[in-house]
C-alpha positions in Angstrom: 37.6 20.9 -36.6 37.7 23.1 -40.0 34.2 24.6 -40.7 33.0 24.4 -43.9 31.6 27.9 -45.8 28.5 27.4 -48.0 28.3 29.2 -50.7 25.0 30.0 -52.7 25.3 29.2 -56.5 23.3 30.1 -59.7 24.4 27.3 -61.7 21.6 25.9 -64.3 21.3 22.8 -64.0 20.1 19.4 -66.4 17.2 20.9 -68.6 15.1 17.8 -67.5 15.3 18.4 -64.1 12.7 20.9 -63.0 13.6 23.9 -61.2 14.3 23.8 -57.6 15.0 26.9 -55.2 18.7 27.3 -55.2 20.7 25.1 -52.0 23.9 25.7 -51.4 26.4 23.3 -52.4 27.5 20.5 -50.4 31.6 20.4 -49.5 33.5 17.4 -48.2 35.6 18.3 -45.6 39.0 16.4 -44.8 40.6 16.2 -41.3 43.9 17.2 -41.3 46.7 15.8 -38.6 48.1 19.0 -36.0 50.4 21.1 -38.2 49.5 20.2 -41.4 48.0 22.6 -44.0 44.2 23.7 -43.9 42.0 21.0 -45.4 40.8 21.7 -49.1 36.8 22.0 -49.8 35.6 20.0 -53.0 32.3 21.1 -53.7 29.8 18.3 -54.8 29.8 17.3 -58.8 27.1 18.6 -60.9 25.6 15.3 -61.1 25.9 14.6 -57.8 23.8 17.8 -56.9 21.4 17.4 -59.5 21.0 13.7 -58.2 20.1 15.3 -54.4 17.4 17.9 -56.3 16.0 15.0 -57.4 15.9 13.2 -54.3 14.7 16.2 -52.4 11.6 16.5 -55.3 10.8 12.8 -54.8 10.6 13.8 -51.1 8.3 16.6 -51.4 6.5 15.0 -53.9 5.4 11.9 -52.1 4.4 13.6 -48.7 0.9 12.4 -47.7 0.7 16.1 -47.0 0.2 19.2 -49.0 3.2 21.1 -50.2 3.0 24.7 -51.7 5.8 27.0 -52.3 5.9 30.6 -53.6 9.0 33.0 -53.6 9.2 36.2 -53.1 7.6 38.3 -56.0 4.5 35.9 -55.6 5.5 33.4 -58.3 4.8 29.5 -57.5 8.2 27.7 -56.5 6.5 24.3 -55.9 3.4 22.0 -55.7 2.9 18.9 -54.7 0.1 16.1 -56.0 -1.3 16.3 -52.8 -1.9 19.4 -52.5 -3.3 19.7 -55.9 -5.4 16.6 -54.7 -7.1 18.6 -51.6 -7.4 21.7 -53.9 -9.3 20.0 -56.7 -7.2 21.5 -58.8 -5.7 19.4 -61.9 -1.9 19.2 -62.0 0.2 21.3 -64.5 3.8 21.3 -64.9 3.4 24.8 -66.3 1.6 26.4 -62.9 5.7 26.6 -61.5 6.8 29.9 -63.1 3.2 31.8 -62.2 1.5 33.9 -59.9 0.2 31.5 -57.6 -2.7 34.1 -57.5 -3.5 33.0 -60.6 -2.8 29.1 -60.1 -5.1 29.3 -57.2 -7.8 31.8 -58.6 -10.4 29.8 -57.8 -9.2 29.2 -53.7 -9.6 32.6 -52.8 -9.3 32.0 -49.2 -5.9 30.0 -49.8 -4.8 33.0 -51.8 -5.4 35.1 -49.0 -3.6 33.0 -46.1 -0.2 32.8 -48.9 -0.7 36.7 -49.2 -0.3 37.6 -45.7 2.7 35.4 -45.5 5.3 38.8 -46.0 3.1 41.4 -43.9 2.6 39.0 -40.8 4.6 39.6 -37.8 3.3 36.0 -36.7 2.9 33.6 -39.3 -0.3 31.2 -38.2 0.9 27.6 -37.3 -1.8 24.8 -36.6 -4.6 27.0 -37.5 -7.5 25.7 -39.4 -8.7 26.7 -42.6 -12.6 25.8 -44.4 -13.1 25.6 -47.7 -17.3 26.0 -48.3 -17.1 25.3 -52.2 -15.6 21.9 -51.4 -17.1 21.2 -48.4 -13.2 20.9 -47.0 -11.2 21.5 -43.8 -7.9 21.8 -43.8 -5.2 22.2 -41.2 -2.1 24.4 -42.3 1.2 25.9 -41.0 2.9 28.9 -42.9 6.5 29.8 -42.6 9.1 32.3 -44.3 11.7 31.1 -46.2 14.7 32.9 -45.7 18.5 33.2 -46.4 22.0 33.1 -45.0 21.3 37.1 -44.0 18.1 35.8 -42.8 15.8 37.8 -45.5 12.2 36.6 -46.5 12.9 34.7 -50.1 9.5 33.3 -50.0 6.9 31.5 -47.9 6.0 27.7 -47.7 2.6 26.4 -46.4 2.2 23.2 -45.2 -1.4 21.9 -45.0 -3.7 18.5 -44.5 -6.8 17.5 -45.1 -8.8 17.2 -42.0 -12.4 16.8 -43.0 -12.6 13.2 -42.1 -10.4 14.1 -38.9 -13.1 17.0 -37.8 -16.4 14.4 -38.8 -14.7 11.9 -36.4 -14.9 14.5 -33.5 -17.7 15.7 -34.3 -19.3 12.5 -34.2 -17.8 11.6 -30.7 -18.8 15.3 -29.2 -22.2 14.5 -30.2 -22.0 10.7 -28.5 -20.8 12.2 -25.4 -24.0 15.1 -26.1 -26.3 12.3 -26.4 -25.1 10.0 -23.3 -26.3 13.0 -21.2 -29.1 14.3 -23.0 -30.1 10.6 -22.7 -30.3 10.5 -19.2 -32.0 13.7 -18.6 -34.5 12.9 -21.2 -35.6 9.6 -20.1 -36.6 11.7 -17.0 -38.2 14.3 -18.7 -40.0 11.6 -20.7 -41.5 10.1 -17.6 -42.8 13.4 -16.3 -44.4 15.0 -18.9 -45.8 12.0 -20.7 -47.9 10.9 -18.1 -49.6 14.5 -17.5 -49.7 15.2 -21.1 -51.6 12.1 -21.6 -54.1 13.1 -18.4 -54.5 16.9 -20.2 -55.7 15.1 -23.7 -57.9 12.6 -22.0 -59.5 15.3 -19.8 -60.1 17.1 -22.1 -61.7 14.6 -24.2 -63.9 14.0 -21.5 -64.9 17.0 -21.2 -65.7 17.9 -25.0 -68.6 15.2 -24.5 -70.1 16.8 -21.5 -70.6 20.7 -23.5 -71.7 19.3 -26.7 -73.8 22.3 -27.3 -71.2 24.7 -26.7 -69.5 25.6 -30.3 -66.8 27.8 -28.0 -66.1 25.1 -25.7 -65.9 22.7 -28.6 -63.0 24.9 -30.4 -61.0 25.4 -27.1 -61.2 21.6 -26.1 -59.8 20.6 -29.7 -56.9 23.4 -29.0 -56.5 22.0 -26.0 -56.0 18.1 -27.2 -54.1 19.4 -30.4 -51.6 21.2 -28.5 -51.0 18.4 -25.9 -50.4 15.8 -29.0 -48.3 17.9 -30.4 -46.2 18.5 -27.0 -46.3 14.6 -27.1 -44.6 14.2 -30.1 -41.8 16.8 -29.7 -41.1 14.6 -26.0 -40.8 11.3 -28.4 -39.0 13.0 -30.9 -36.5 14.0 -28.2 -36.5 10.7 -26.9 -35.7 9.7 -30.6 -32.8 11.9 -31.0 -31.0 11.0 -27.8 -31.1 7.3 -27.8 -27.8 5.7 -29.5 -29.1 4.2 -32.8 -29.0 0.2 -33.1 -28.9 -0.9 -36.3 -30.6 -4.1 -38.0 -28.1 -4.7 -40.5 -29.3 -6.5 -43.6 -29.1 -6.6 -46.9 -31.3 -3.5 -48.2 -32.6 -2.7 -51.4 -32.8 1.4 -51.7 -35.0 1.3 -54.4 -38.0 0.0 -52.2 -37.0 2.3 -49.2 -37.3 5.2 -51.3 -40.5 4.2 -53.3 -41.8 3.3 -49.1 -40.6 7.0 -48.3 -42.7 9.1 -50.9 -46.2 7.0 -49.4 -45.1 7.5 -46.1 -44.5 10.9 -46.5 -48.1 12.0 -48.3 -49.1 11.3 -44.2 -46.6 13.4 -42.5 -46.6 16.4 -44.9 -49.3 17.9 -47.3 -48.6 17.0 -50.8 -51.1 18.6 -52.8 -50.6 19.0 -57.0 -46.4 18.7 -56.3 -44.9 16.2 -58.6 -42.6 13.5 -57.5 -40.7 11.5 -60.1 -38.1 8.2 -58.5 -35.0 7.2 -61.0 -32.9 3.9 -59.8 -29.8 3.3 -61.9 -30.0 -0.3 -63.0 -27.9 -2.3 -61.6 -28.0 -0.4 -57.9 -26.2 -2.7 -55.6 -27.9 -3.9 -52.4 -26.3 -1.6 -49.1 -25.8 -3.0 -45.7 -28.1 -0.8 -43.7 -31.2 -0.8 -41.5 -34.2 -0.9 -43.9 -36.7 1.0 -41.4 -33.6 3.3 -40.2 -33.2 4.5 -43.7 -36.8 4.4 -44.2 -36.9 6.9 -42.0 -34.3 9.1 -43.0 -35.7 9.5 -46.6 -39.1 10.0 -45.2 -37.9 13.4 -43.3 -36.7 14.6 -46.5 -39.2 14.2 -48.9 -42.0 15.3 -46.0 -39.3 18.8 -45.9 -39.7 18.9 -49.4 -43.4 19.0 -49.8 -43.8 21.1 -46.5 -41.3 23.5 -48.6 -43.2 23.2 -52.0 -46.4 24.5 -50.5 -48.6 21.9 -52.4 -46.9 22.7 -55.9 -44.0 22.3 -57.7 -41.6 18.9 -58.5 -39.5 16.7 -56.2 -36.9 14.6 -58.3 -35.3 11.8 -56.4 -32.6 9.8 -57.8 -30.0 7.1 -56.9 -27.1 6.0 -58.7 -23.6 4.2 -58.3 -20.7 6.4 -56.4 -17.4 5.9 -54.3 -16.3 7.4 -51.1 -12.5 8.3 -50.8 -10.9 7.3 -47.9 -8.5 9.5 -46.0 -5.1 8.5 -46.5 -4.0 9.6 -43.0 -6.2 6.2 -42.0 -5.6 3.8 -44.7 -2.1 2.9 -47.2 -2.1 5.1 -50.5 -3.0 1.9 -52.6 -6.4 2.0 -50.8 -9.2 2.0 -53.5 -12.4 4.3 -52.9 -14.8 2.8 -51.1 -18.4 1.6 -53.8 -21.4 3.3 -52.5 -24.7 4.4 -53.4 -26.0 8.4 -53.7 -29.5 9.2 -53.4 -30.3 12.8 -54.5 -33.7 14.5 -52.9 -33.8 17.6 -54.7 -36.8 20.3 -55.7 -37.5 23.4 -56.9 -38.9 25.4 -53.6 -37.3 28.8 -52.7 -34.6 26.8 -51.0 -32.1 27.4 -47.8 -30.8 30.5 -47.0 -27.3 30.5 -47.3 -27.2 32.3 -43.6 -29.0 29.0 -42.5 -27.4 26.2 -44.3 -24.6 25.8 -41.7 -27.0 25.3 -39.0 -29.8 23.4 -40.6 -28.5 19.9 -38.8 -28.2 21.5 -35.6 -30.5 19.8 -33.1 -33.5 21.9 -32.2 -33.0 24.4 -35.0 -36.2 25.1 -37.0 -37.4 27.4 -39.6 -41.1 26.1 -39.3 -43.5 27.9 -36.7 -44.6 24.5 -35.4 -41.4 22.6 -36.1 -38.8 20.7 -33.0 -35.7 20.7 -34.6 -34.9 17.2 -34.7 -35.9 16.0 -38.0 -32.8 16.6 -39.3 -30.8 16.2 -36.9 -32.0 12.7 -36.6 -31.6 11.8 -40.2 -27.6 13.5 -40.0 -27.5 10.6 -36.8 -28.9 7.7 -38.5 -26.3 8.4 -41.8 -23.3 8.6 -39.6 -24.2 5.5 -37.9 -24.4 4.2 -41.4 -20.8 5.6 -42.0 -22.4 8.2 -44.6 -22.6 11.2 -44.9 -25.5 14.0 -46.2 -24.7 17.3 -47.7 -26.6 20.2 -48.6 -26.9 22.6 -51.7 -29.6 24.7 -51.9 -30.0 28.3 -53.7 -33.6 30.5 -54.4 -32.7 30.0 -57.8 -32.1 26.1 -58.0 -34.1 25.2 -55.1 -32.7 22.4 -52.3 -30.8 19.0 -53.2 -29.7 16.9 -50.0 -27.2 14.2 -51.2 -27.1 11.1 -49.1 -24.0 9.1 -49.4 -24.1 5.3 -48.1 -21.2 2.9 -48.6 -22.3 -0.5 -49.6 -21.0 -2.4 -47.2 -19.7 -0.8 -43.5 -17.3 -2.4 -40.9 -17.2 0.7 -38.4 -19.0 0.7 -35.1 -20.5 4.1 -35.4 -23.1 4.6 -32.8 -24.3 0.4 -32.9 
């Protein structure tokens, strides 16, 4: 069978048909019968190849994934929607043409991963990627272009966004933490409640017998303050480990949060600090667990006095919002999901940003007397409510916890 020889071309071709990196042309071949002359190769019309450039930008162009080209000298050769989308960058026909350097100036970390694309030996595939100022994951693979003579022409990377993906697993790692911490702390529970409870009673007893005794007085109250306070860390624990149930109803945020800020003023000093509560009108009602959420907005605004130190201003606020849905889980016609956001946010001397990735981490505490639960607690109760809570805090702009809760939720999380 006659082979057919590709041939790369230069050709221009329709002005309205952006500019594609060069494919060779397409030949028909015809079989010939035994003795006959060699077949003749028609290269494809100019029509018909700018018909497949267009077909082969459609393609590209409506992959759920992202699609970023570059060629050799560093100049952007192609971008998808997609990946603009996961960038949160705005789309520009102009961008082809540039320095994707400058395209992506403000994605440093992508520019980097393009930029080793020539000096590699082994080009990363199915490595993971996070992008802090957006709060993004993403999953890429990065390949060489090359040509017939098998030199580099450029580099394509492929990439998706797995942020919903990673929140998934994250949330079944820390179902399967919880099964087992369950089981060893409803053991614990038993045990050290009961002698706990003997130790503060004792000792209570035993207060009343040395009335007199101004020493004995002050090492008794130790004593009893240090065994409630052992106490609550065991409940907390027991808190924290136990799968959340939700009472589903019909809840109105604007009474959980005016509940929260009273409840609160008993868990945390509040001294001169200034709290100030602004409802969008119009807030719909959210399918949630009025005491669950109860507590979850207590924790922060008791963090946020216990930060404050007995001054400053906590400004809490709740408006409309939307939560995207992934479309590797739902059809590209699928509208964001309505929700509500309730800011917490004040002026302390905030997080450090050392800290901030580990501040929902169970038994992680910055206070000298603190568990580490608190938060961890309230990141469980949002996820159950298919939410989600993020942080932004600075020394300069203080700490702002976003809580994000859709209005209505169909998913099982942790029920």
């Amino acid at each position: 069978m006659a082979r057919c020889a590709w041939t790369l071309t230069t050709r221009t071709v329709r002005a309205d048909i952006p500019d594609m990196p060069h494919r060779p042309a397409v030949c028909k071949v015809r079989r010939s019968a035994p003795g006959t002359a060699s077949p003749v190769r028609r290269p494809q019309s100019r029509q018909s190849v700018a018909a497949d450039d267009r077909f082969f930008r459609h393609i590209v162009s409506s992959m759920r994934n992202g699609v970023l080209a570059i060629h050799r000298d560093g100049k952007l050769a192609l971008m998808n929607d997609e990946a603009y989308r996961i960038f949160s960058l705005t789309p520009d026909p102009d961008d082809v043409g540039r320095p994707f350097s400058e395209v992506l100036r403000t994605r440093p970390a992508v520019v980097r991963v393009l930029g080793s694309a020539f000096e590699l030996s082994h080009l990363p595939n199915r490595a993971e990627l996070r992008l802090k100022d957006l709060d993004r994951v993403i999953g890429y693979t990065l390949s060489q272009v090359k040509d017939d003579r098998n030199r580099p022409t450029g580099a394509v990377l492929f990439f998706k966004d797995l942020t919903q993906v990673e929140q998934l697993e994250e949330r079944e790692r820390l179902r399967d933490r919880l099964a087992s911490l369950g089981e060893m702390a409803a053991g614990m529970a038993h045990e050290l409640r009961n002698p706990l409870a003997g130790i503060e009673v004792m000792a209570g007893l035993l207060r009343r017998q040395v009335p007199d005794s101004k020493d004995a007085q002050s090492l008794l109250a130790d004593i009893i303050s240090e065994a409630k306070l052992a106490n609550a860390i065991v409940v907390e624990m027991l808190e924290f480990v136990r799968p959340v149930r939700l009472q589903v109803e019909q809840t109105d945020i604007a009474d959980v949060l005016s509940q929260a800020v009273t409840l609160a003023e008993s868990k945390a000093r509040r001294g001169s600090a200034q709290v100030s509560i602004d409802v969008a009108p119009g807030l719909p009602m959210i399918d949630g667990d009025h005491h669950q959420l109860l507590q979850v907005f207590v924790n922060l605004v008791a963090n946020a006095f216990e930060a404050l130190e007995g001054k400053g201003h906590i400004a809490i606020t709740a408006v409309k919002g939307a939560m995207e849905q992934d479309p590797a889980f739902t059809s590209e016609q699928a509208e964001p999901i309505q929700a509500v956001v309730v800011e917490v946010a004040d002026d302390g001397p905030g997080v450090p940003a050392h800290l901030s990735d580990r501040i929902f981490n169970p038994f992680f505490t910055t206070k000298v007397t603190g568990s580490g639960l608190g938060l961890a607690i309230v990141r469980k109760i949002i996820d159950a409510h298919d939410g989600r809570i993020d942080l932004n805090s600075s020394p300069q702009a203080g700490t702002r916890f976003r809580v994000t809760l859709p209005v209505s939720s169909t998913s099982g999380w942790f029920k």
